[in-house]
C-alpha positions in Angstrom: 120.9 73.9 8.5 122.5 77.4 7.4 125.5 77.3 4.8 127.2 80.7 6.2 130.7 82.3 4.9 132.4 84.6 7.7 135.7 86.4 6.8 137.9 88.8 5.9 140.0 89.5 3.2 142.0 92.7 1.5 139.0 94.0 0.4 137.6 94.6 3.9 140.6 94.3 6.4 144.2 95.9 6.9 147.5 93.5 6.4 148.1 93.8 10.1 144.7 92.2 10.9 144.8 89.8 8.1 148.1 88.8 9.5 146.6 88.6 12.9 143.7 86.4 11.9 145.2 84.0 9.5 145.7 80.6 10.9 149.3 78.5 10.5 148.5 75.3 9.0 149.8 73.8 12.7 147.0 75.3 14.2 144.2 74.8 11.6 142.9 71.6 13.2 142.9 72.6 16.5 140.4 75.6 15.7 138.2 73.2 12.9 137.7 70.6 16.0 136.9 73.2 18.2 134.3 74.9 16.2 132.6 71.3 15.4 133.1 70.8 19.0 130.8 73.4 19.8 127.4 73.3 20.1 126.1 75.6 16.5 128.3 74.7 14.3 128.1 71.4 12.1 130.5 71.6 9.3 133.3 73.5 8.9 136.6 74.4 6.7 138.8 77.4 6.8 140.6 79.5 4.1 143.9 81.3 5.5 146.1 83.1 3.0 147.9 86.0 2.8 144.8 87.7 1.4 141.8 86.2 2.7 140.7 84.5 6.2 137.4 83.1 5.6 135.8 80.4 7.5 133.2 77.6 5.3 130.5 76.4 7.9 127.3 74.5 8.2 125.0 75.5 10.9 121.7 74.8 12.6 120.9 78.1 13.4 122.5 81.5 11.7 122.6 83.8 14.8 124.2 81.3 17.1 126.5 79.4 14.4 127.6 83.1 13.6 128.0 84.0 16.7 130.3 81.1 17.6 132.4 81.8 14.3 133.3 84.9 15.0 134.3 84.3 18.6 137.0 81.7 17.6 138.2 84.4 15.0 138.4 86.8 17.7 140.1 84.3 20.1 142.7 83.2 17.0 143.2 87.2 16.6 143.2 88.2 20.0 140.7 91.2 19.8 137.3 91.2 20.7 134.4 90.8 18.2 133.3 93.7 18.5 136.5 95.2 17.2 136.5 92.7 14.5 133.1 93.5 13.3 134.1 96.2 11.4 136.1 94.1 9.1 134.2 90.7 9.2 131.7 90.1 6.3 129.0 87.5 5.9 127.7 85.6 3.3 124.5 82.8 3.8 122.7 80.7 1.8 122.7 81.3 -2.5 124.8 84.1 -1.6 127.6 82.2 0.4 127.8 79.2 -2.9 128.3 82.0 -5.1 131.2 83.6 -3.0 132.8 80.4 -2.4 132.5 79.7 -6.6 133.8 83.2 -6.9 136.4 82.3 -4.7 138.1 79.1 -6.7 137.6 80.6 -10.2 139.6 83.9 -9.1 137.2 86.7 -9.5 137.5 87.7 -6.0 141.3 87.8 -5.7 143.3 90.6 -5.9 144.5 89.8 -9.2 141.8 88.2 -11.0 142.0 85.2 -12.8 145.4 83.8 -10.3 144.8 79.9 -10.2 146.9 79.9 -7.0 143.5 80.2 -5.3 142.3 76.5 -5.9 145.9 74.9 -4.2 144.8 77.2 -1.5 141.0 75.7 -1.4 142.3 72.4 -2.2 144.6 72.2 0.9 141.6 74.1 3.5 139.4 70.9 2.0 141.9 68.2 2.7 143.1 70.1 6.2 139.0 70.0 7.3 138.3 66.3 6.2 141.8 65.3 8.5 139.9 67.5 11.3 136.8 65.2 10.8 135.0 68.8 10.4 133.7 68.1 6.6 130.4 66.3 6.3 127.7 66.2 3.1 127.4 70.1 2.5 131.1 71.2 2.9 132.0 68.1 0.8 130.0 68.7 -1.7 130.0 72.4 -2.0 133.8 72.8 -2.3 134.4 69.5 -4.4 131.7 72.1 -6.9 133.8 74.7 -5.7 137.4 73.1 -7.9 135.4 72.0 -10.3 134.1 75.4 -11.3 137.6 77.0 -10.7 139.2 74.9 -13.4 136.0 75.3 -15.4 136.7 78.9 -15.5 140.0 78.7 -16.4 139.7 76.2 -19.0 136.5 78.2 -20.4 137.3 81.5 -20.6 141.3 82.1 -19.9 140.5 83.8 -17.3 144.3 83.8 -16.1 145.2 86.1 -18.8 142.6 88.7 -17.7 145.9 90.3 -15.4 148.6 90.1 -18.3 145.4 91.8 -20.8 144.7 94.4 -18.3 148.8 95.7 -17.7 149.5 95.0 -21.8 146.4 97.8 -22.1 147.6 100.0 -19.4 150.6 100.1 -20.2 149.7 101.1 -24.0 147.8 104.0 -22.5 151.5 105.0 -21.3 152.9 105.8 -24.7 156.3 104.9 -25.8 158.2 103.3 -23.7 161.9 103.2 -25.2 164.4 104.6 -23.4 162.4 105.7 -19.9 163.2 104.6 -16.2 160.4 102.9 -15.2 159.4 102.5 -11.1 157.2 99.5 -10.2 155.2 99.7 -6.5 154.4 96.4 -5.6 156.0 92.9 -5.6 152.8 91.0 -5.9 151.1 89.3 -9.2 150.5 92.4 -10.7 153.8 93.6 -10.0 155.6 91.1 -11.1 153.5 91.0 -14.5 154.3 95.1 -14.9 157.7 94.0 -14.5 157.9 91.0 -16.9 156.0 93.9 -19.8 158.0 96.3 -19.1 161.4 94.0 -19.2 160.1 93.8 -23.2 159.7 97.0 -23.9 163.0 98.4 -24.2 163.1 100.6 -20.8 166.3 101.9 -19.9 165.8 101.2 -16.2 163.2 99.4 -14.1 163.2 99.8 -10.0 161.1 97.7 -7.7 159.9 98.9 -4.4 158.0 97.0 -1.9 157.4 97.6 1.7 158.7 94.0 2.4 162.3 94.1 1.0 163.3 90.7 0.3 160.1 90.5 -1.8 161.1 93.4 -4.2 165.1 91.7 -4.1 163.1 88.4 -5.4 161.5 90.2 -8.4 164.1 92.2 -9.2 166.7 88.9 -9.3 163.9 87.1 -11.5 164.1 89.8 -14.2 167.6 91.3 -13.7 166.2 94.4 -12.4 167.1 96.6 -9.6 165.5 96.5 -6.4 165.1 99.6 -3.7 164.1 100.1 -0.1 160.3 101.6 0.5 161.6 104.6 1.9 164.0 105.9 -1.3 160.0 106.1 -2.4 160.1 109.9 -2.6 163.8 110.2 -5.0 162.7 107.2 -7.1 159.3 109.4 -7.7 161.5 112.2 -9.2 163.4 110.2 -11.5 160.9 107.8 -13.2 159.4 108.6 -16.2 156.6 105.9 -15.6 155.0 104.6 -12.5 153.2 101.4 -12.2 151.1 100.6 -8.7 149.8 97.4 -7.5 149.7 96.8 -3.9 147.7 95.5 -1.1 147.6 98.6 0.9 144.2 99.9 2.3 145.2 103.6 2.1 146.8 105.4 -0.6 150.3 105.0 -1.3 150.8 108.0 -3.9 149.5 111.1 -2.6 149.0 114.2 -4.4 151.5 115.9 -1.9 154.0 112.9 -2.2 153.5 113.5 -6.0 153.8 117.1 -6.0 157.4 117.4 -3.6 159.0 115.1 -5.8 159.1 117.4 -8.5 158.6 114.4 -11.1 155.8 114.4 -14.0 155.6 110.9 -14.4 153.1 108.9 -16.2 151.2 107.0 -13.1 149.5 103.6 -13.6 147.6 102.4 -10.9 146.2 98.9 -11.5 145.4 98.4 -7.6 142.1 97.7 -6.0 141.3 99.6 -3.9 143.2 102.5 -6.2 147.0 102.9 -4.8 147.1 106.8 -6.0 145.1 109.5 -4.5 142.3 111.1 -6.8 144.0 114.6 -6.3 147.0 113.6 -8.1 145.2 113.5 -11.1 144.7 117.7 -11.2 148.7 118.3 -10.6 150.4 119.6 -13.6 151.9 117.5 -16.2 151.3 114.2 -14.5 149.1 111.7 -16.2 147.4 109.1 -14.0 145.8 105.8 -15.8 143.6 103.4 -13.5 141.4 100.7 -13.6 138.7 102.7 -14.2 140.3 104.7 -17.2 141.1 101.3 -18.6 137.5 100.4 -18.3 136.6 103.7 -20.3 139.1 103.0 -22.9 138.3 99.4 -23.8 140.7 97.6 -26.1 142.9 95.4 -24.5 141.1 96.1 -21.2 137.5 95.0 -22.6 138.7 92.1 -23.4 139.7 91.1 -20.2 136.2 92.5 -18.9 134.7 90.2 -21.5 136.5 87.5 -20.4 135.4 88.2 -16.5 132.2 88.4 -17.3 132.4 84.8 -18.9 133.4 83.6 -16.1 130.9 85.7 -14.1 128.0 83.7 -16.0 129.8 80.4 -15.4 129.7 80.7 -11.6 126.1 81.9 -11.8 125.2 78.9 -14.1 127.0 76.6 -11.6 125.3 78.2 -8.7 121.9 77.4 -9.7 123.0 74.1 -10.1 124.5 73.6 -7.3 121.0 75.4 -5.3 118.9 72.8 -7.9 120.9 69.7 -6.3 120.6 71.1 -2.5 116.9 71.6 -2.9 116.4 68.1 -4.3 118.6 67.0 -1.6 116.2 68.6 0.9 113.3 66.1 0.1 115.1 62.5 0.4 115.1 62.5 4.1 111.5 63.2 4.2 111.2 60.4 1.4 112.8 58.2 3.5 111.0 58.6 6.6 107.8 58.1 4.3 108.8 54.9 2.9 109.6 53.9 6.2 105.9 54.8 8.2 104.5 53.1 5.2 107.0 49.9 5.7 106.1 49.9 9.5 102.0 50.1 8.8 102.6 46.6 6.3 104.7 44.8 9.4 102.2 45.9 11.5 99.0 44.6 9.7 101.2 41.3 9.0 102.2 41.0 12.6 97.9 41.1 12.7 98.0 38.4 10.2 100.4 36.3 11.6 97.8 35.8 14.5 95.5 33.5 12.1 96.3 30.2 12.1 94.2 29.8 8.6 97.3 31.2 6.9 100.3 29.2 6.0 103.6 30.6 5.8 103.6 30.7 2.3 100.6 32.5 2.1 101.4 34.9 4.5 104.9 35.6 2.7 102.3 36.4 -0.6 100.0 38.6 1.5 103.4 40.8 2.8 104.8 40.7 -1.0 101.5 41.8 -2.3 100.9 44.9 0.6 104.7 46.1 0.2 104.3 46.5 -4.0 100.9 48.4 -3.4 102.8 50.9 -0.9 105.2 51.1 -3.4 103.2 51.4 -6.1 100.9 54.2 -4.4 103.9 56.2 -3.3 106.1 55.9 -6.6 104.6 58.8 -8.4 104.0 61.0 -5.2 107.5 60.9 -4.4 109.2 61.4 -7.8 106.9 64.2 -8.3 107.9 65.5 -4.9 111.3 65.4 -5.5 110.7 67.7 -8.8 109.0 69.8 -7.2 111.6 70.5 -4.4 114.4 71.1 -7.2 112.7 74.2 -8.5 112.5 77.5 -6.9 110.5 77.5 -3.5 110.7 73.8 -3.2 111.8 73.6 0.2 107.7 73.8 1.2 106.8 70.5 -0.4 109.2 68.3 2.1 107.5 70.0 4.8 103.8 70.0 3.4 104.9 65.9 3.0 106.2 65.7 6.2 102.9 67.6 8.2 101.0 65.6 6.1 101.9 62.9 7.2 102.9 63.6 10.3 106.5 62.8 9.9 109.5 63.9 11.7 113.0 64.3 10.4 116.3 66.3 11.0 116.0 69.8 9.2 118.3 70.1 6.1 120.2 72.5 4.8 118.7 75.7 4.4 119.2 76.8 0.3 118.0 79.9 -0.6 119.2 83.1 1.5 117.6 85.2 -1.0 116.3 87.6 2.0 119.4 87.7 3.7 121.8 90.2 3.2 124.7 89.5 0.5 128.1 90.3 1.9 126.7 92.0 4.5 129.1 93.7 7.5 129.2 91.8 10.7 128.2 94.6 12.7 124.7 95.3 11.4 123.7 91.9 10.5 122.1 91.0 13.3 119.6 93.7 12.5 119.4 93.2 9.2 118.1 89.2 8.7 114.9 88.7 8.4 112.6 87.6 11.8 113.9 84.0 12.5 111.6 81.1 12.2 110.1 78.8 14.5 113.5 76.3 14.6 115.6 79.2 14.8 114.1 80.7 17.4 114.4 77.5 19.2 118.4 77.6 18.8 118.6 81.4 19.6 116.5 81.0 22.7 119.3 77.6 23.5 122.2 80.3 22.5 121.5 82.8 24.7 124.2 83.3 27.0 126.7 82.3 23.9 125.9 85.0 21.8 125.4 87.9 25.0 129.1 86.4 26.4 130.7 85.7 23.2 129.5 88.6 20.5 129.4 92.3 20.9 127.8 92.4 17.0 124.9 91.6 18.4 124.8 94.6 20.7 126.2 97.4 17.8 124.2 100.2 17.7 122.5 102.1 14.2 124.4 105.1 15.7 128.2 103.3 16.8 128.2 101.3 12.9 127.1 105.1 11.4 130.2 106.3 13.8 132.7 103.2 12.1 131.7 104.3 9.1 132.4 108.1 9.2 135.6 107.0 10.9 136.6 105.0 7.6 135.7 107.6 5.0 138.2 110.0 7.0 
């Protein structure tokens, strides 16, 4: 069994094919049945916000439970895999626990620290176990999953990384008394550049927002005014300070933009990916401070990195533990199965017994007590040291050096490691990249055949076609 993470979020996908991927909670169970339904997929649960579409999933195989992933995304989105593939990513094994911790503690969300996040996992857990698509992994994983979230939070104040990082931006703007401020962005961040900028004595704050009613919302909230997207280019003329932080993939202040307006504003961009072009930064008498300038700065912005990279250590604490567990895991089926050839040898050598008439029934009930405390006896130690041994690193050879030594046969568990695999690797290239699949898995591709050849272009992307995709996104 593979623990996989296939998805798509702001980092690597447009809003228009977020918007065409994410899943209405109506629908949710009718695509978690389906996927269990299938025949490479075990487990599964299924993240949809307005920022992320990622999909939780125990597998047999990785190629074929991949493969049958992506093609209910593409069927939900209604474009092929192949064009998908350039904004899918995948995560497996060590890699996909660590994403998923990531996930509910808020590093990975577009404004770090947001505790919105663990609702959002909290309701894809409860929507999968009504689907009857959560069994032993999923359970366990994202119950770990809340737990480290509000760990984080509690731990580090982690929440008030955001409010840290626009307080030190917004220092880097100088005095503040008296100018019109313009705010891009109705999100987190722009909502917390308003709510700083409401106490520092402005003059006049504007919010624009390429959803309307959003900015109108904001600007009620904090008494503010509110303009449409496209007064973008007068609004950029009169502000004396700018502050970005949006969701858009591509620039929303270019150096052009900048340069017509005929303002000299101070710019702060706190989006990721940066919201202003790199080029704005040479024009005359405009002052641009990002994320990255913060970083250089430090103050009030190294404390939020401190406080991120608490967290950080948290999640990879809670990782290991979490890997410790699913290798110890890995061994009690094989444990069982053991105990359970041993328990078969003692019925058999009493059912022998039972053929002697010199034994009474008290005797033979002795002889049975007597062989089933040796057997226990003789495999206590064995099997406790077994099961320390599978904890630590590598220890998913000692239930299979148990089982071929003793010839035993049990369901394969849940695969923990993934160190070879790729980390966040793209779609596209993955199936070139994994390492040669093992006997099992090889078992499952040959089965999955016809699935992966009908259902997933990836497979068939070419070195030259991904090099093309790239090139195409660096334009």
């Amino acid at each position: 069994m593979n623990l996989i993470v296939v998805g798509a979020s702001y980092r690597s996908a447009s809003v228009p094919l977020l918007e065409r991927l994410s899943v209405p909670p109506a629908e949710q169970h009718r695509l978690l049945r389906g996927l269990v339904a299938g025949p490479h997929v075990a487990e599964v649960a299924l993240v949809s916000t307005c920022n992320r579409v990622e999909v939780y999933a125990a597998v047999p195989a990785f190629h074929p439970g991949l493969s049958q992933v992506v093609a209910a995304l593409a069927e939900q989105s209604g474009l092929s895999a192949d064009e998908l593939a350039g904004s899918l990513y995948v995560h497996h094994g060590a890699d996909a626990v660590s994403h998923v911790y990531r996930v509910a503690a808020g590093l990975d969300s577009m404004v770090v620290g947001e505790a919105q996040i663990l609702g959002q996992l909290r309701e894809a857990y409860a929507a999968a176990t009504e689907a009857e698509a959560v069994g032993r992994l999923l359970h366990e994983l994202l119950q770990q999953a809340l737990r480290v979230g509000k760990r984080a939070h509690a731990e580090t104040g982690i929440d008030q990384a955001p409010r840290s990082m626009v307080t030190a931006a917004l220092a880097q703007a100088g005095s503040l008394t008296g100018r019109r401020a313009l705010v891009i962005g109705a999100g987190a961040m722009g909502s917390l550049a308003v709510s700083a900028l409401s106490r520092a004595a402005v003059e006049q704050i504007t919010v624009v927002n390429r959803g309307h009613e959003r900015a109108e919302r904001l600007a009620e909230l904090y008494a503010v005014h509110a303009a449409p997207f496209d007064q973008l280019p007068r609004l950029l003329a009169e502000a004396d300070v700018v502050v970005t932080a949006t969701a858009s993939i591509g620039h929303v202040l270019t150096a052009s933009m900048v340069a017509e307006s005929g303002g000299r504003p101070v710019i702060v961009d706190l989006a990721v990916p940066r919201d202003v072009e790199p080029a704005v930064k040479q024009l005359p008498g405009v002052t641009v401070i990002d994320v990255e300038h913060l970083a250089e700065a430090g103050g009030a912005h190294g404390h939020a990195a401190h406080i991120v990279d608490e967290a950080e250590a948290i999640v990879a604490a809670e990782v290991e533990a979490f890997l410790t567990w699913l290798r110890g895991s890995q061994v009690a089926p094989t444990v069982a199965a053991l105990r359970a050839r041993a328990d078969e040898l003692v019925e058999a050598e009493m059912g022998r017994l039972a053929r002697r008439s010199d034994l009474t029934a008290d005797q033979r009930a002795e002889v049975a007590h007597a062989m089933h405390r040796i057997v226990q006896r003789l495999l206590h130690e064995p099997t406790v040291r077994v099961r320390q041994l599978a904890a630590g690193p590598g220890g998913e050879a000692y239930p299979k050096l148990l089982r071929d030594l003793f010839g035993l046969s049990v369901p394969a568990e849940v695969a923990p490691s993934g160190a070879a695999m790729p980390k966040g690797e793209n779609v596209a290239v993955i199936f070139e990249a994994v390492p040669p699949a093992g006997p099992e898995e090889d078992a499952g591709l040959k089965e999955a055949a016809s699935l992966e050849e009908a259902a997933s272009p990836i497979a068939a992307v070419s070195p030259e076609r991904l090099a093309s995709r790239q090139e195409d996104g660096a334009k």
